[in-house]
Backbone atoms as SQL, in Angstrom:
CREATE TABLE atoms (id INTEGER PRIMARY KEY, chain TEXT, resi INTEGER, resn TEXT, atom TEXT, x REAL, y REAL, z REAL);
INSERT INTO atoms VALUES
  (1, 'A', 1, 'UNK', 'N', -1.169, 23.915, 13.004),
  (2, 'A', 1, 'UNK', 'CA', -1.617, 23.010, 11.972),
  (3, 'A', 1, 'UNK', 'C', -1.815, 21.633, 12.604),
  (4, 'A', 2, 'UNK', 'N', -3.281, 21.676, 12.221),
  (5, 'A', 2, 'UNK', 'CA', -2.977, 19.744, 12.532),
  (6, 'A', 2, 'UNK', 'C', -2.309, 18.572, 12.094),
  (7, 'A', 3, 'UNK', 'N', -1.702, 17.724, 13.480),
  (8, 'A', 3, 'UNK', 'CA', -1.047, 17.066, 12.584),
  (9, 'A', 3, 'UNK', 'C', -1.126, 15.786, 12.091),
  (10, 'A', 4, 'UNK', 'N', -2.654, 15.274, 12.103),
  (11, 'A', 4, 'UNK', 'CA', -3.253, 14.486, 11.454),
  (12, 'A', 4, 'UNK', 'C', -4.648, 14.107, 10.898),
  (13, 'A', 5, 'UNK', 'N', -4.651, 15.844, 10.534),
  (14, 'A', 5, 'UNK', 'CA', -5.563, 16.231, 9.421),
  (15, 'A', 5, 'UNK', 'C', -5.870, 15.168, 8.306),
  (16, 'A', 6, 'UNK', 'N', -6.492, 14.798, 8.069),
  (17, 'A', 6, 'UNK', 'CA', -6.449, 13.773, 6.483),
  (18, 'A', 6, 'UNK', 'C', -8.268, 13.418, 6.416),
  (19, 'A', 7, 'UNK', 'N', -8.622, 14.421, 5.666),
  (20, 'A', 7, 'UNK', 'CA', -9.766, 14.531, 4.966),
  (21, 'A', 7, 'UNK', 'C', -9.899, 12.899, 4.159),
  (22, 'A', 8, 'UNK', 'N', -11.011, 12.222, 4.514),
  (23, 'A', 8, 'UNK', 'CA', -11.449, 11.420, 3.440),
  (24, 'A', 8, 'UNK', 'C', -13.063, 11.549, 2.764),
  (25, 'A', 9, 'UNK', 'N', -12.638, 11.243, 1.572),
  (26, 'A', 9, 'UNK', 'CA', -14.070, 11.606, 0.907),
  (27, 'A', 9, 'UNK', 'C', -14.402, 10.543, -0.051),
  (28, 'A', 10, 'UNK', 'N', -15.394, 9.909, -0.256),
  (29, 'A', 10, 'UNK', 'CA', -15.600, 9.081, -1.055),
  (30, 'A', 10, 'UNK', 'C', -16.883, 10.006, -2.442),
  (31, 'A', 11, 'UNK', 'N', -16.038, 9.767, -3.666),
  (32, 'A', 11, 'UNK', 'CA', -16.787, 10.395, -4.881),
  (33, 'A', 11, 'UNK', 'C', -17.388, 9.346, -5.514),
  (34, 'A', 12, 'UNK', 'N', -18.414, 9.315, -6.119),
  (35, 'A', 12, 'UNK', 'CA', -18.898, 8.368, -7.209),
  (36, 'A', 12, 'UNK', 'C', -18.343, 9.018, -8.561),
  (37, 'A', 13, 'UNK', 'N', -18.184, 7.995, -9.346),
  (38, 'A', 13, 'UNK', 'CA', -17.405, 8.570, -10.765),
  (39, 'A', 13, 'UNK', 'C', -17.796, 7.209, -11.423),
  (40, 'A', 14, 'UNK', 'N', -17.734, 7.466, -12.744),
  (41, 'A', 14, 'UNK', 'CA', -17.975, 6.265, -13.705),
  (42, 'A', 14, 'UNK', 'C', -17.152, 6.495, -15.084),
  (43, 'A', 15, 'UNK', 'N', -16.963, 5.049, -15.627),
  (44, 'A', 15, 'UNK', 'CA', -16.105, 5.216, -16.691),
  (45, 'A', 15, 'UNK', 'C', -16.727, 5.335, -17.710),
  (46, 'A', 16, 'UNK', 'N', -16.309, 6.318, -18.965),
  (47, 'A', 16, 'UNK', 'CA', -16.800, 5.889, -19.694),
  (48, 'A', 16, 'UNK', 'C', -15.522, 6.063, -21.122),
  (49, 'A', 17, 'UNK', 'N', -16.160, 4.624, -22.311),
  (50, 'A', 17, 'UNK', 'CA', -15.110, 4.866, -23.215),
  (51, 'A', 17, 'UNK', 'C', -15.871, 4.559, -24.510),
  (52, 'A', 18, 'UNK', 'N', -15.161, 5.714, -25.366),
  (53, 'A', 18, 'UNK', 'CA', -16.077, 5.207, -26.573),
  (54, 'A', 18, 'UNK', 'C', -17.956, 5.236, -26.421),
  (55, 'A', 19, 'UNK', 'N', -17.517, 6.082, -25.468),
  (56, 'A', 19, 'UNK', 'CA', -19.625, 6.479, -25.642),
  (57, 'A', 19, 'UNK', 'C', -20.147, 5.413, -24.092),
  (58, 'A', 20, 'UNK', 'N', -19.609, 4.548, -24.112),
  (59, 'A', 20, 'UNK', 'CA', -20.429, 3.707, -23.133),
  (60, 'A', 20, 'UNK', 'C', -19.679, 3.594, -22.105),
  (61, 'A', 21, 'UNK', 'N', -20.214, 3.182, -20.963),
  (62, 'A', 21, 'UNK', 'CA', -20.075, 3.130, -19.614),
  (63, 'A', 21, 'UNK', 'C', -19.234, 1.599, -19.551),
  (64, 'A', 22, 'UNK', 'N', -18.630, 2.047, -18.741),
  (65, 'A', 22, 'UNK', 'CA', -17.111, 0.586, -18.498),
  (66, 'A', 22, 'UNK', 'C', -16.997, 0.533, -16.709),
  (67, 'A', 23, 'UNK', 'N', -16.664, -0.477, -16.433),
  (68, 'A', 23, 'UNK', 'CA', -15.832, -0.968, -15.120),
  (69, 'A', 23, 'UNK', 'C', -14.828, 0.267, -15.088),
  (70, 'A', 24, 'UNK', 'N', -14.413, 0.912, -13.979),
  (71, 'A', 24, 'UNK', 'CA', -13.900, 1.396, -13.576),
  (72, 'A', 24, 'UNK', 'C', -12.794, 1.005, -12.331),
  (73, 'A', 25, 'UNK', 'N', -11.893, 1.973, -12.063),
  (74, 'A', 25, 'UNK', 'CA', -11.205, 1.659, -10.726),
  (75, 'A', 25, 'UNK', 'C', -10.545, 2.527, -9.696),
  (76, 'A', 26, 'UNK', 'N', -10.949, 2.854, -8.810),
  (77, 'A', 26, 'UNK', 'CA', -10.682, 3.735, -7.540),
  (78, 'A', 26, 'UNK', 'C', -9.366, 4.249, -7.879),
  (79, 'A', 27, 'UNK', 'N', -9.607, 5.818, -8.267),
  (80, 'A', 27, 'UNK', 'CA', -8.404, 7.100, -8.226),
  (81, 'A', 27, 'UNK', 'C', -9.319, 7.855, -6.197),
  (82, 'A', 28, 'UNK', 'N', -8.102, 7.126, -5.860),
  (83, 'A', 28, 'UNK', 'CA', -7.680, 8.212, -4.524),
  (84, 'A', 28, 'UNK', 'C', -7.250, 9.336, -4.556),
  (85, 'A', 29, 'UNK', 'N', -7.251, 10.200, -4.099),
  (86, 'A', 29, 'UNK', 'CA', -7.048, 11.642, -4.382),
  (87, 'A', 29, 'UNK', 'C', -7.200, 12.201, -2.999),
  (88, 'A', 30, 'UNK', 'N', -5.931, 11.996, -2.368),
  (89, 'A', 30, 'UNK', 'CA', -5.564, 12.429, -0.930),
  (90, 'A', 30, 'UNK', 'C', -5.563, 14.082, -0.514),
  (91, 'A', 31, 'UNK', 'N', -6.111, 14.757, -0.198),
  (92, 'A', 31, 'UNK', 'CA', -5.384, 15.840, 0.024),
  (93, 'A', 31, 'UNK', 'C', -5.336, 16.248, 1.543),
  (94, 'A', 32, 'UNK', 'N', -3.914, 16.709, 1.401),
  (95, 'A', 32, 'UNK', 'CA', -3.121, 16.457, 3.196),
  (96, 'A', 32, 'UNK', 'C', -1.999, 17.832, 3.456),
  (97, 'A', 33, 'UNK', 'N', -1.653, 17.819, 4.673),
  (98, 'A', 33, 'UNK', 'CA', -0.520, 18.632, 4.440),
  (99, 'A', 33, 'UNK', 'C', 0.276, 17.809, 4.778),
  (100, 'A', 34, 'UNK', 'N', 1.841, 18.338, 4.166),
  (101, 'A', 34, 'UNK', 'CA', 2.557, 17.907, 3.716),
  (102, 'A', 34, 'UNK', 'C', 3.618, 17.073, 4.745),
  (103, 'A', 35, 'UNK', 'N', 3.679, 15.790, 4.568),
  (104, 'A', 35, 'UNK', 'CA', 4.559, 15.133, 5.599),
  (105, 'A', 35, 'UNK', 'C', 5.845, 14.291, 4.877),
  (106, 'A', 36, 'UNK', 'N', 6.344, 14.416, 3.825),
  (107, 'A', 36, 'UNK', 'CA', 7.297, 14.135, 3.377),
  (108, 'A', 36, 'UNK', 'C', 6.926, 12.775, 2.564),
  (109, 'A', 37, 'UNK', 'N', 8.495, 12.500, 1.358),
  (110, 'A', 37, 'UNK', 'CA', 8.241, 11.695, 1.019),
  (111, 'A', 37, 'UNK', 'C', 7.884, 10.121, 1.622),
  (112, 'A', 38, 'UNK', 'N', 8.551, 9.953, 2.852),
  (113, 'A', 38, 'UNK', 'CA', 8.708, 8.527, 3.092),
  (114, 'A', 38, 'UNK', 'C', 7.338, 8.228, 3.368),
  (115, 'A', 39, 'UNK', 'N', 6.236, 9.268, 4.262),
  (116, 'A', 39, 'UNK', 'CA', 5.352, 9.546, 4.826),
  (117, 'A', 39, 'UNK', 'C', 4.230, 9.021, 3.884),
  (118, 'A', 40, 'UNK', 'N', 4.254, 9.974, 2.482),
  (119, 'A', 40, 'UNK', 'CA', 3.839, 9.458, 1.491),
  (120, 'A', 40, 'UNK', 'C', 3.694, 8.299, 0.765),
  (121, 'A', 41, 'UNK', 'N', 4.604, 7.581, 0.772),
  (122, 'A', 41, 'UNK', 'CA', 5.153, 6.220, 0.113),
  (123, 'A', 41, 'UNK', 'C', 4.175, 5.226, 0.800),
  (124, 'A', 42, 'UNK', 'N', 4.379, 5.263, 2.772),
  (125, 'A', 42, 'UNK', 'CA', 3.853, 4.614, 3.399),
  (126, 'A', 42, 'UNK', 'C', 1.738, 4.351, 3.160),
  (127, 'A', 43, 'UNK', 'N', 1.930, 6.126, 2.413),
  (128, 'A', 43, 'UNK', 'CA', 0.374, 6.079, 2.953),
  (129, 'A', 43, 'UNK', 'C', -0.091, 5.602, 1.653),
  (130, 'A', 44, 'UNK', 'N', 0.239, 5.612, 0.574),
  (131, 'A', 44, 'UNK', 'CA', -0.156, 5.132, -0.946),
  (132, 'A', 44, 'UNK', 'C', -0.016, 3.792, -0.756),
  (133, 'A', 45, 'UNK', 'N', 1.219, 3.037, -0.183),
  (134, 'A', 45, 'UNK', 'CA', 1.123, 1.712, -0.009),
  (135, 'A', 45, 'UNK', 'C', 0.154, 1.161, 1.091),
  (136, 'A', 46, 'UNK', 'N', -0.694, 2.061, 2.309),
  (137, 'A', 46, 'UNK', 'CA', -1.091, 1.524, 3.007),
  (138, 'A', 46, 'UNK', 'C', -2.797, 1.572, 2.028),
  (139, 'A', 47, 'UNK', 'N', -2.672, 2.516, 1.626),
  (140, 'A', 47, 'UNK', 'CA', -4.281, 2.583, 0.696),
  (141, 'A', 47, 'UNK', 'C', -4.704, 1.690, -0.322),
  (142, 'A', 48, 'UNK', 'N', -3.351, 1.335, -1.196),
  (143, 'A', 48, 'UNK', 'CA', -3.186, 0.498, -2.261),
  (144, 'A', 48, 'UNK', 'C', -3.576, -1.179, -1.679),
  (145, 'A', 49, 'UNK', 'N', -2.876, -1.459, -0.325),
  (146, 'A', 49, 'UNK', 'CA', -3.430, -2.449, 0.547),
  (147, 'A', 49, 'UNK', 'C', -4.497, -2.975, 0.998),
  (148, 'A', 50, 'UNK', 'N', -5.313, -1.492, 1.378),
  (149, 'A', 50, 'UNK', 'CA', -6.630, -1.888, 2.028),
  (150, 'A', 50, 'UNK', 'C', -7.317, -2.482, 0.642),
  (151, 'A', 51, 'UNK', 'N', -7.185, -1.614, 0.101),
  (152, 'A', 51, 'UNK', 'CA', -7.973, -1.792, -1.746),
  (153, 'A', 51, 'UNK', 'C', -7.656, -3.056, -1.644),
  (154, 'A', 52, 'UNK', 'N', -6.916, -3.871, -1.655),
  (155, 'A', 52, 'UNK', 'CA', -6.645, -5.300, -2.544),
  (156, 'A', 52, 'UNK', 'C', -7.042, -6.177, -1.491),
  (157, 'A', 53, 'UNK', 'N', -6.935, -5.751, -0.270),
  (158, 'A', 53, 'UNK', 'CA', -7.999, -6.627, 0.554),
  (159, 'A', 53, 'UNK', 'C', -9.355, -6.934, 0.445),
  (160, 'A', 54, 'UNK', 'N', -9.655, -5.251, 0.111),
  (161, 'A', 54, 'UNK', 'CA', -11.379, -5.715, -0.362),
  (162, 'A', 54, 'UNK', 'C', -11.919, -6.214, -1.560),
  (163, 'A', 55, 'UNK', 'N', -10.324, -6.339, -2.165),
  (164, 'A', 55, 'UNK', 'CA', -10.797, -7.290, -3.301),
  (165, 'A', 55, 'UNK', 'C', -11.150, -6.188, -5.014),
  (166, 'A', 56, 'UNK', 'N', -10.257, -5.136, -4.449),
  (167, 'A', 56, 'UNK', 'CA', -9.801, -4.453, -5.590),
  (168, 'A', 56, 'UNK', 'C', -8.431, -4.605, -6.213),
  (169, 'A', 57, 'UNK', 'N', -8.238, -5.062, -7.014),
  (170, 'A', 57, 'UNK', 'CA', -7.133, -5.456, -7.733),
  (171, 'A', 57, 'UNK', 'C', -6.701, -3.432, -8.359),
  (172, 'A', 58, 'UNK', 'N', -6.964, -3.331, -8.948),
  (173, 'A', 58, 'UNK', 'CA', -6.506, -1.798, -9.496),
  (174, 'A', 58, 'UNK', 'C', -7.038, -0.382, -8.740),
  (175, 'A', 59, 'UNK', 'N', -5.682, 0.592, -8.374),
  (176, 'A', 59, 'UNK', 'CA', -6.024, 1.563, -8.055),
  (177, 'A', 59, 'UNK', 'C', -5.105, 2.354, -8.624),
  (178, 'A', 60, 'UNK', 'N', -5.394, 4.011, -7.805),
  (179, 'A', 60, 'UNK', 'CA', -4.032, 5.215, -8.522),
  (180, 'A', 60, 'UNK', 'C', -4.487, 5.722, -7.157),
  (181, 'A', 61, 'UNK', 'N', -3.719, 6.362, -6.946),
  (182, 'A', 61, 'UNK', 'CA', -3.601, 6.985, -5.870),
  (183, 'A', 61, 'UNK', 'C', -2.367, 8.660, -5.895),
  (184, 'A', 62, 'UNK', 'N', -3.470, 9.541, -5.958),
  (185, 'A', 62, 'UNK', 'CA', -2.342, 11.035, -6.233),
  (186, 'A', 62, 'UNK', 'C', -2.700, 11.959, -4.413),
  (187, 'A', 63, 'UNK', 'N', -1.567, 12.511, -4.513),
  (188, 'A', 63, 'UNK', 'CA', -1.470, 13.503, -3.275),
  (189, 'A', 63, 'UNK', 'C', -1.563, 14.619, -3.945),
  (190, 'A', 64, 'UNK', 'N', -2.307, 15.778, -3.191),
  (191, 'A', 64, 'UNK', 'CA', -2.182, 17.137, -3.075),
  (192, 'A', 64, 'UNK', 'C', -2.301, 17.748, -1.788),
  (193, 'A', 65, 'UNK', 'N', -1.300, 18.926, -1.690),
  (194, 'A', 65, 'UNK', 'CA', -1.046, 19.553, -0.198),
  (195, 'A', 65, 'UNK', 'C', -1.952, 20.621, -0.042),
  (196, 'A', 66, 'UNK', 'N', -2.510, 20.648, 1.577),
  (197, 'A', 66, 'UNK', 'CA', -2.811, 21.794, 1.685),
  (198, 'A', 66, 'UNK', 'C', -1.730, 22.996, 2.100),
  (199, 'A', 67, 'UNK', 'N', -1.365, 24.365, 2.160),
  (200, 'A', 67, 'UNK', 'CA', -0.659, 24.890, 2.560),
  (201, 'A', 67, 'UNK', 'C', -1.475, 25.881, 3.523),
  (202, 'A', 68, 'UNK', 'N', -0.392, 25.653, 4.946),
  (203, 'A', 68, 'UNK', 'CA', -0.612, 26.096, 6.280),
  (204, 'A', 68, 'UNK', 'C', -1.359, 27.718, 6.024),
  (205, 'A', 69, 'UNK', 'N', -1.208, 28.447, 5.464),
  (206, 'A', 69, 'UNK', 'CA', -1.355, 29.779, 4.817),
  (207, 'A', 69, 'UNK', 'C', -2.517, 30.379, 4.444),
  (208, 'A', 70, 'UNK', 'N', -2.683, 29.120, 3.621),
  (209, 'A', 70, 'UNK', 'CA', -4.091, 28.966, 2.806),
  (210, 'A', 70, 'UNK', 'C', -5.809, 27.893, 2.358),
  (211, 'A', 71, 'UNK', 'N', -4.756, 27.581, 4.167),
  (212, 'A', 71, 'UNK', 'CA', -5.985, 26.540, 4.605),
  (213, 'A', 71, 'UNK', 'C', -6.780, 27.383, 5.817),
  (214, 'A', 72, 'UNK', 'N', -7.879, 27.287, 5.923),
  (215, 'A', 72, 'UNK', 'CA', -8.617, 27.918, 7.004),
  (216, 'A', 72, 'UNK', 'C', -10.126, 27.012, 7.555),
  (217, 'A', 73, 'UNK', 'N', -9.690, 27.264, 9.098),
  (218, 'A', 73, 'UNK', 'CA', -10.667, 26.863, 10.007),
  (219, 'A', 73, 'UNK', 'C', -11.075, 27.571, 10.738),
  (220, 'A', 74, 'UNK', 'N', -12.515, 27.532, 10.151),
  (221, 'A', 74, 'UNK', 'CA', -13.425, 28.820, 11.456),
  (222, 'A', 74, 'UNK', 'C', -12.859, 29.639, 10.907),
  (223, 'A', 75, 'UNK', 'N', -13.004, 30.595, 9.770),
  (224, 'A', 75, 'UNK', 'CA', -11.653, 31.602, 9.251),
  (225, 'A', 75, 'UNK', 'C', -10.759, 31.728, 9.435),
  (226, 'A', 76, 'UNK', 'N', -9.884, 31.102, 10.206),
  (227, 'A', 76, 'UNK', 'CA', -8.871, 31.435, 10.309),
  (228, 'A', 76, 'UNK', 'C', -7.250, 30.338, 9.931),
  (229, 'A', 77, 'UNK', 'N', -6.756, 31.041, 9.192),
  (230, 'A', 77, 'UNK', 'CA', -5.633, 30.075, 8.454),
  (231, 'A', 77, 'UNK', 'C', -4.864, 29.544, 9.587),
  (232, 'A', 78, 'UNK', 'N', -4.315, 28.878, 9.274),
  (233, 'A', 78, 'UNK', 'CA', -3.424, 27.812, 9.739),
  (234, 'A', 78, 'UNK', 'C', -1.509, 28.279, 9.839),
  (235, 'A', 79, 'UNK', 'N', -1.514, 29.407, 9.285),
  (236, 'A', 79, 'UNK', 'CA', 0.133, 29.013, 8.772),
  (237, 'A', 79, 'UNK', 'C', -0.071, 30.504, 8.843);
């Protein structure tokens, strides 16, 4: 398994409320394998950072794991 796999992807998404289109704000949506909590903490606070540098005031930021098992490269799994 690699061990610094970390897929980034940038989605377009838009808000909308009540019928019409609104300002929105960057949901991160990490998906990684799994390096523990502290690991985690570090990387939400390091993302939440860059964001407010560029002058984004609001984000969310969620993790999901891949598992070694049921991840595959070139067919072939990982785990």
């Amino acid at each position: 398994m690699p061990a610094m796999l970390i897929p980034i992807s940038n989605l377009a998404s838009a808000g909308i409320f009540n019928g019409e289109l609104v300002p929105s704000f960057p949901f991160v949506h990490v998906w990684w394998f799994e390096r523990g909590q502290e690991t985690r903490d570090r990387m939400a606070q390091s993302i939440n950072s860059h964001l407010r540098e560029a002058g984004i005031a609001e984000s969310e930021v969620a993790f999901s794991t891949f598992h070694a098992s049921s991840y595959y490269d070139g067919g072939q799994h990982f785990g």
